[in-house]
C-alpha positions in Angstrom: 15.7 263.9 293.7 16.8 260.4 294.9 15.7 257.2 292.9 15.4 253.8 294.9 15.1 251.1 292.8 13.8 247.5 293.7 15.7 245.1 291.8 16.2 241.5 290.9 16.5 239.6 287.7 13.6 236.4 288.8 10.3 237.2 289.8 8.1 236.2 292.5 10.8 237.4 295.4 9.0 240.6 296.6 9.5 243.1 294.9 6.6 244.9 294.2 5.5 243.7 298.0 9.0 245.8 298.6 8.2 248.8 296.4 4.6 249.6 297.6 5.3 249.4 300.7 8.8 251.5 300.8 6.6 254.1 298.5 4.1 254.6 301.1 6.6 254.4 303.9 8.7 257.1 302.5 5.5 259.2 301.8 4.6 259.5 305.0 7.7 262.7 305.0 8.8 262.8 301.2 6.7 263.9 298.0 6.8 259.8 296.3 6.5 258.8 293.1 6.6 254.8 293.2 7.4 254.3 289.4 5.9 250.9 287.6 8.4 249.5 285.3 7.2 245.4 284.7 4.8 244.6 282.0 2.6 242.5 284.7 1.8 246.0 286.5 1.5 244.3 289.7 2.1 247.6 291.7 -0.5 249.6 289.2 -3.3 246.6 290.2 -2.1 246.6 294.2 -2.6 250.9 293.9 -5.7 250.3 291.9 -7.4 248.4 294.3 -7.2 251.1 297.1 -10.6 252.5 298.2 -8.2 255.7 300.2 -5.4 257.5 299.5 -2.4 255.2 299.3 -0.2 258.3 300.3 1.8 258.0 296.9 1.5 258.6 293.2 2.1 256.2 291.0 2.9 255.8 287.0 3.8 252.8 285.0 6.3 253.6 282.6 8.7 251.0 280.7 10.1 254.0 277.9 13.4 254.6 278.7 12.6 258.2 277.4 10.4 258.7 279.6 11.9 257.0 282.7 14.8 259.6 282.2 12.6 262.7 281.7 11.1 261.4 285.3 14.6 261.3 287.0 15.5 264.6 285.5 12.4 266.0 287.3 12.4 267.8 290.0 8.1 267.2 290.6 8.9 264.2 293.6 12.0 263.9 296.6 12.2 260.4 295.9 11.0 257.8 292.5 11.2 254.4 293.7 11.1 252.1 290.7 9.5 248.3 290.5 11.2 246.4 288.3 10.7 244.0 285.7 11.6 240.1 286.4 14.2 239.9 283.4 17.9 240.3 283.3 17.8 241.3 279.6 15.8 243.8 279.6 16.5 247.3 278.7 14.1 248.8 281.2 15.6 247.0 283.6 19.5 248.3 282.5 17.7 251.8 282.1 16.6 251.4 285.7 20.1 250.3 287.2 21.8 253.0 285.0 19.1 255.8 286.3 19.0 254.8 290.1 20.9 256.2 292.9 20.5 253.2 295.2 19.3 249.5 294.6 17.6 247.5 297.0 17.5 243.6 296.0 14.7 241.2 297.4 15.3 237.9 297.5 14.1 234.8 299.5 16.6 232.9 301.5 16.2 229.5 299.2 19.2 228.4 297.5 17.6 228.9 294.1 16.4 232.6 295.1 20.0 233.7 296.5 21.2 232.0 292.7 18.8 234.3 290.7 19.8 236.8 293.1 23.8 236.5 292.6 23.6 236.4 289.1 21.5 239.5 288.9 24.4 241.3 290.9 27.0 240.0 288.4 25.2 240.6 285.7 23.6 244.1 286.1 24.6 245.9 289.1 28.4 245.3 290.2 29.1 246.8 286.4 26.8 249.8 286.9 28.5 250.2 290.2 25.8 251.5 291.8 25.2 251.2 295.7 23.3 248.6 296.8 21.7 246.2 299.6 20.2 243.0 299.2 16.9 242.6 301.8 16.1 238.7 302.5 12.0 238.6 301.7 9.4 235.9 302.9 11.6 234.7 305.7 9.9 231.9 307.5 9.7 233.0 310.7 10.3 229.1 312.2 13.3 229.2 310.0 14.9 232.0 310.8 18.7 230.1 310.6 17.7 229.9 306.6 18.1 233.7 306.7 20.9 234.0 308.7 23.0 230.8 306.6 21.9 233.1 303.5 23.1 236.4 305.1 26.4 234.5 306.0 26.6 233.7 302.5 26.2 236.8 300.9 28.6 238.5 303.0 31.0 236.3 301.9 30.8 237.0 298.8 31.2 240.4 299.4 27.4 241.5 298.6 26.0 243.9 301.2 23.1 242.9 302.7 20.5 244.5 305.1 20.5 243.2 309.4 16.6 243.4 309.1 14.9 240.8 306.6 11.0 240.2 305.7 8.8 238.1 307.7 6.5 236.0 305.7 3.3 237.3 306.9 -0.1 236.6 305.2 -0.6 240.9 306.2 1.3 241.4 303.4 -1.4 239.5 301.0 -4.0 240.9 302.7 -3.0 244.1 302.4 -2.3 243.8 298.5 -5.6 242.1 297.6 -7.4 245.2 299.8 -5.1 248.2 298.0 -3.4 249.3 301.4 -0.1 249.5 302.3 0.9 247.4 304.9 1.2 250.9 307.2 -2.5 251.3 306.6 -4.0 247.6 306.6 -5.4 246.5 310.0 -5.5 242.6 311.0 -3.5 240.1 312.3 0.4 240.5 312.3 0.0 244.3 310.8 1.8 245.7 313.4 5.1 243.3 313.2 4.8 243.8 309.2 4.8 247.3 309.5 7.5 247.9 311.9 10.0 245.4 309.5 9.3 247.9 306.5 9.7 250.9 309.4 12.8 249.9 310.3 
């Protein structure tokens, strides 16, 4: 079994928007188990709020007994794990420890690729885990930001991913309404989707 993890020390930067969406992506050929780690249980309210099978299940779990008994389990093909906005925590160190691959949102902002930078020092570049950082809630008017902030990262030697994350209102929609973005229907669906797709 593979575990994905969504990662980044401040909150607010996509992540759940990240895991929910990755979850139902990978379902759609993989037995998923998208795995609720922050005490706000944003993905646990997105999930809750579906009216139709989301395509996943879903647990929120913030033991670290229990998050190892899940990655010792052979039940799912793939765990992908929100995380909790704190760079102390020991969910969050459990999570980096346990996880196969990281994937770190973060908006293009100077103060987001900060958070984001220290997060890297901090908890991943020790656990030496493989990871990617994914630039969320890129304006699409200011698509240089995105680019100056890839530019930067790879600089500093901190892989990053060619695609990045439109800010689309889809993806709010799709939240408040319990869908996916694969399964919501409205305006810009189809460009959201094929982001998360790709």
């Amino acid at each position: 079994m593979q575990i994905l993890a969504v990662a980044n020390g401040k909150g607010g930067v996509g992540k759940t928007t990240t895991s929910v969406n990755l979850a139902a992506t990978f379902a759609e050929t993989r037995r998923v188990l998208l795995v609720d780690t922050d005490p706000q249980s944003s993905s646990r309210w997105w999930v809750s709020r579906s009216e139709q099978d989301i395509g996943f299940d879903l647990i929120a779990v913030t033991d670290r007994k229990r998050l190892e008994q899940l990655a010792a389990s052979n039940e799912y093909d793939l765990l992908v794990i929100d995380t909790p906005p704190n760079l102390g925590s020991q969910t969050l160190t459990t999570v980096v420890e346990l996880a196969n691959y990281l994937l770190l949102p973060t908006p293009p902002a100077p103060m987001d690729l900060a958070a984001l930078i220290e997060t890297v020092k901090v908890s991943v570049l020790p656990a030496a885990v493989a990871h990617r950082v994914l630039l969320t809630r890129v304006d699409p008017r200011s698509l240089g930001e995105a680019l100056e902030a890839q530019n930067t990262l790879m600089a500093l030697g901190i892989p990053a991913c060619h695609a990045f994350i439109r800010a689309y209102k889809a993806h709010e929609r799709a939240a408040l309404e319990g869908k996916s973005i694969l399964q919501w229907r409205g305006k810009n669906a189809k460009e959201a989707a094929q982001i998360i797709v790709e």
